[in-house]
C-alpha positions in Angstrom: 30.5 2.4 -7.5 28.9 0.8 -4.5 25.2 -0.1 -4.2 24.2 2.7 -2.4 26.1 4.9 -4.9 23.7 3.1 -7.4 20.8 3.9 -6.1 21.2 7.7 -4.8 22.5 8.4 -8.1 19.4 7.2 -10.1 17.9 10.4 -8.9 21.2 13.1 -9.6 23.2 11.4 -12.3 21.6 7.7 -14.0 23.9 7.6 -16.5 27.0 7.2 -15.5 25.3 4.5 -13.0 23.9 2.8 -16.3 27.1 3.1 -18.3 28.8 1.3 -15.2 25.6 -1.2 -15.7 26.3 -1.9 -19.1 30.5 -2.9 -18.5 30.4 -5.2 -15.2 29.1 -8.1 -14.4 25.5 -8.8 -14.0 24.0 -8.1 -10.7 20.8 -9.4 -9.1 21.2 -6.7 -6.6 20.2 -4.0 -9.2 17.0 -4.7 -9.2 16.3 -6.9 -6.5 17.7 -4.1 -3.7 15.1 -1.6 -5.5 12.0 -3.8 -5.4 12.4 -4.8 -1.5 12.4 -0.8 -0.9 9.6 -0.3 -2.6 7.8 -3.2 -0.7 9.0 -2.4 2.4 8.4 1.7 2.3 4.9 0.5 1.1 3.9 -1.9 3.8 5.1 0.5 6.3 3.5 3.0 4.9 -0.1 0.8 4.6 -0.1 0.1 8.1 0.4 4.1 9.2 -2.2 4.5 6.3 -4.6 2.2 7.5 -4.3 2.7 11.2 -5.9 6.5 10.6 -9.6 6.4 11.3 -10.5 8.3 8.9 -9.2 6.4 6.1 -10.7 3.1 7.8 -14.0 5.3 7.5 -13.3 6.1 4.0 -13.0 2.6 2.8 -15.9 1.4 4.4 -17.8 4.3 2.7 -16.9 3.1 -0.7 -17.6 -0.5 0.2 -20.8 0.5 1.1 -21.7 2.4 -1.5 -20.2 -0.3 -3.9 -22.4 -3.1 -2.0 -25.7 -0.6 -2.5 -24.7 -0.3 -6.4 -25.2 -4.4 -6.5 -28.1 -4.4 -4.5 -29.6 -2.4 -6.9 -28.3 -4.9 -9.9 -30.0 -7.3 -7.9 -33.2 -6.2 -7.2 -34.1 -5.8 -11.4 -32.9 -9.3 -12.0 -34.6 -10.8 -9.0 -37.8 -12.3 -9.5 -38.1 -11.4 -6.2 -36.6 -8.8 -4.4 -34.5 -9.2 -1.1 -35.9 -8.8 2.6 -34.7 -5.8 4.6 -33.0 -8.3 6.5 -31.3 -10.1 3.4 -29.9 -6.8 2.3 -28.8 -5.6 5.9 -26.8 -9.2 6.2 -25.0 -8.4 2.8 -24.0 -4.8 4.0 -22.8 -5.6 7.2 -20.5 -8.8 5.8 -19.2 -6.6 2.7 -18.4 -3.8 5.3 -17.0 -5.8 8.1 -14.4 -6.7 5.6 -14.2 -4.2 3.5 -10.8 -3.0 5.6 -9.2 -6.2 6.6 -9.5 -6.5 2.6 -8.1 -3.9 1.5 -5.2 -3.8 3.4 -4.7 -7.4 2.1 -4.9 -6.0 -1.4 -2.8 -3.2 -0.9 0.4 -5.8 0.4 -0.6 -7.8 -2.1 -0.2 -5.3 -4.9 2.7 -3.7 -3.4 4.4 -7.1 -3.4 3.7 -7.7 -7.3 4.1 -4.4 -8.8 7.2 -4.4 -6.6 8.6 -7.7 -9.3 7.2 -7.0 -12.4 8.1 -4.0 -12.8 11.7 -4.7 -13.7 10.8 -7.7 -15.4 8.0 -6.0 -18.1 10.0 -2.8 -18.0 13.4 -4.8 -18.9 11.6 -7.0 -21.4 10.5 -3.7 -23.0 13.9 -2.1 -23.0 16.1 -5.6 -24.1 13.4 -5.6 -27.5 13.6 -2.1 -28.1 17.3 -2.0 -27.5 18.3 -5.2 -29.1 16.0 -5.7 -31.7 15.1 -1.8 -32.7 18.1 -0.1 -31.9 20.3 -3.4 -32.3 22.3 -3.0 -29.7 23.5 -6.4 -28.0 23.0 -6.9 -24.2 21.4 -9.8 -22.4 17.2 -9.7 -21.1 18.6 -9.5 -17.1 20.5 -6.0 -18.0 17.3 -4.9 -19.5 16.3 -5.8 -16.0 19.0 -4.3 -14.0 18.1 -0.8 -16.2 14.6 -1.0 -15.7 15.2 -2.2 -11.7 17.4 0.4 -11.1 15.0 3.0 -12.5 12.6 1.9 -10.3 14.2 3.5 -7.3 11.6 6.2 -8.6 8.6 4.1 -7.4 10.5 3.9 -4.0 10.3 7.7 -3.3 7.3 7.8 -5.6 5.6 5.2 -2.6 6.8 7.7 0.1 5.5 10.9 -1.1 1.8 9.2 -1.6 1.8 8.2 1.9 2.1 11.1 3.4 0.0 12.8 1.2 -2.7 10.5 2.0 -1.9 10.8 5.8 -1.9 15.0 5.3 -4.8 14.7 3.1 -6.8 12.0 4.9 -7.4 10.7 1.4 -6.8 7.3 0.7 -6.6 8.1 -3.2 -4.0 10.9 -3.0 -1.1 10.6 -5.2 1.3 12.6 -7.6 -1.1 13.1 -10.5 -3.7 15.0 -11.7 -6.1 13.1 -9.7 -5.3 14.9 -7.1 -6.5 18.1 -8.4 -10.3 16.4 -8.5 -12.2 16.4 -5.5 -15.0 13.6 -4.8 -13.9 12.0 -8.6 -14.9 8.2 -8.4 -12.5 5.5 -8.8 -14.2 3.5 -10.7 -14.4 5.9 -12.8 -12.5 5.8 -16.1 -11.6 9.8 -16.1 -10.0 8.8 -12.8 -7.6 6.0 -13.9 -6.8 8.6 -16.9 -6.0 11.3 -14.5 -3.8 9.2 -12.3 -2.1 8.1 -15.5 -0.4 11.4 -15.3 1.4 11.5 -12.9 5.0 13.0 -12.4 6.6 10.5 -10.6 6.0 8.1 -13.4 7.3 10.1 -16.0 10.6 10.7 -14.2 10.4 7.1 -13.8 9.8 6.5 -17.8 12.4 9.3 -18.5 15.4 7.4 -16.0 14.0 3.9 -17.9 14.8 6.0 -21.6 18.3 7.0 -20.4 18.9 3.5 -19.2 17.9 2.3 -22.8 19.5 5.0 -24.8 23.5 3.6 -22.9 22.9 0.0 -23.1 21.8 0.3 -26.9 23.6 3.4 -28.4 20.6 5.1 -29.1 20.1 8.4 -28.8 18.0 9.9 -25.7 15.2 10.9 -27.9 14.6 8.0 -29.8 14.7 5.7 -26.4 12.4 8.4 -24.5 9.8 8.2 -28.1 9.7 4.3 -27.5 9.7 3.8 -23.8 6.7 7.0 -23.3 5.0 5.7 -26.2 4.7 2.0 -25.1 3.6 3.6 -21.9 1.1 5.2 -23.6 -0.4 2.4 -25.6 -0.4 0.0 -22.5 -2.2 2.9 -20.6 -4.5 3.6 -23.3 -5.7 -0.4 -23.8 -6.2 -0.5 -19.4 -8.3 2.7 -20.0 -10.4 2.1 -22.7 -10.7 -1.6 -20.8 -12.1 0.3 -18.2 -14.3 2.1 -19.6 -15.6 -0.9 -21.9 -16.6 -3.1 -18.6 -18.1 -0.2 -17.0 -20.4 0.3 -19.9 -21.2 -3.6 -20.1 -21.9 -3.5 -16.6 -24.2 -0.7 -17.0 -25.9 -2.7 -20.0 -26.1 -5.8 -17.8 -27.6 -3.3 -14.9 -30.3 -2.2 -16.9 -28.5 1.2 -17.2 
């Protein structure tokens, strides 16, 4: 089975590519081929993304009102409070690069999310598999598994950007977010609600088959272990959310 055979089969038939993982030779390919997609359809999508007015607008709404949020934090902790001036000067540096930033972070994250997904996910699938299901494979076929499934995140990266382009809406994706209209980000209901999101549990399902032929396992039991460490990670980045929020309320005087 060639590469490409691989990789269109992740979405039709990942088994029989994950039983062919399991009996050849490792290959860096497998999850290194998967990863450069996903970086590239990202970046190409970012610059479409950000080249749209409107989402160049929308950023440097949130920036502002994020930079208004701070002033406010500022002026009860001030002895005392900022000039007209002063505050105009800190809104016009935080929205001059409020775009020019973002676009920086969204390579950057594209580029890391991009590596450690395989990595974490194949570290999570070689312990469950080796040392809960005792199966015996080495940590970088954990990787190839959990690379391979990641052809998801690929097509997953696609669909987003053309819903935001369609939508004009720069936090458009394949969740239940997307059912929300004017929901804030920073907003711990948000983060919940793009939790679900269908494209990752295709994902997480394609990582459980993955698991369930390298250790012998039954699909069930791989799919309980790889959804519920999903599920405890998610929970713990939630409820971290929420917890700063609320401290930075406290700090804010409310």
């Amino acid at each position: 089975m060639s590469l490409t055979e691989r990789l269109t089969n992740m979405f039709v038939a990942p088994g029989e590519v994950f039983d062919e993982v399991k009996k050849t030779a490792p290959s860096g390919a497998n999850w290194l081929t998967p990863a450069l997609i996903f970086i590239l359809i990202s970046w190409v999508g970012g610059y479409f993304i950000f080249s749209q007015e409107a989402i160049r607008s929308q950023v440097t709404e949130m920036a502002e009102q994020s930079i208004n949020k701070q002033l406010a934090k500022m002026e009860k902790t001030r002895k005392t409070p900022l000039s007209n001036e002063e505050a105009d000067k800190i809104r016009e540096m935080g929205t001059k690069w409020a775009v020019p930033g973002s676009v920086i972070g969204f390579m950057f994250t594209s580029l890391v999310v991009a590596f450690i997904v395989p990595f974490w996910g194949g570290l999570v699938v070689w312990l469950v598999g080796t040392k809960v299901f005792k199966g015996a494979f080495p940590y970088m076929k954990g990787v190839e598994v959990a690379g391979l499934a990641a052809t998801i995140n690929g097509l997953e990266a696609l669909v987003r950007v053309l819903l935001i382009l369609v939508l004009g809406n720069l936090l458009a994706s394949t969740s239940l977010a997307l059912l929300v209209k004017n929901i804030n980000p920073q907003n711990p209901t948000f983060s919940l609600l793009a939790a679900f999101n269908i494209m990752t549990f295709w994902g997480l399902a394609v990582r459980s088959v993955g698991l369930s032929r390298l250790s012998g396992a039954s699909f069930g039991k791989a799919a309980a272990w790889v959804f519920g460490i999903w599920a405890l990670v998610t929970a713990v980045f939630v409820g971290f959310s929420a917890a700063m929020q609320a401290v930075g309320k406290q700090l804010g005087g409310g």
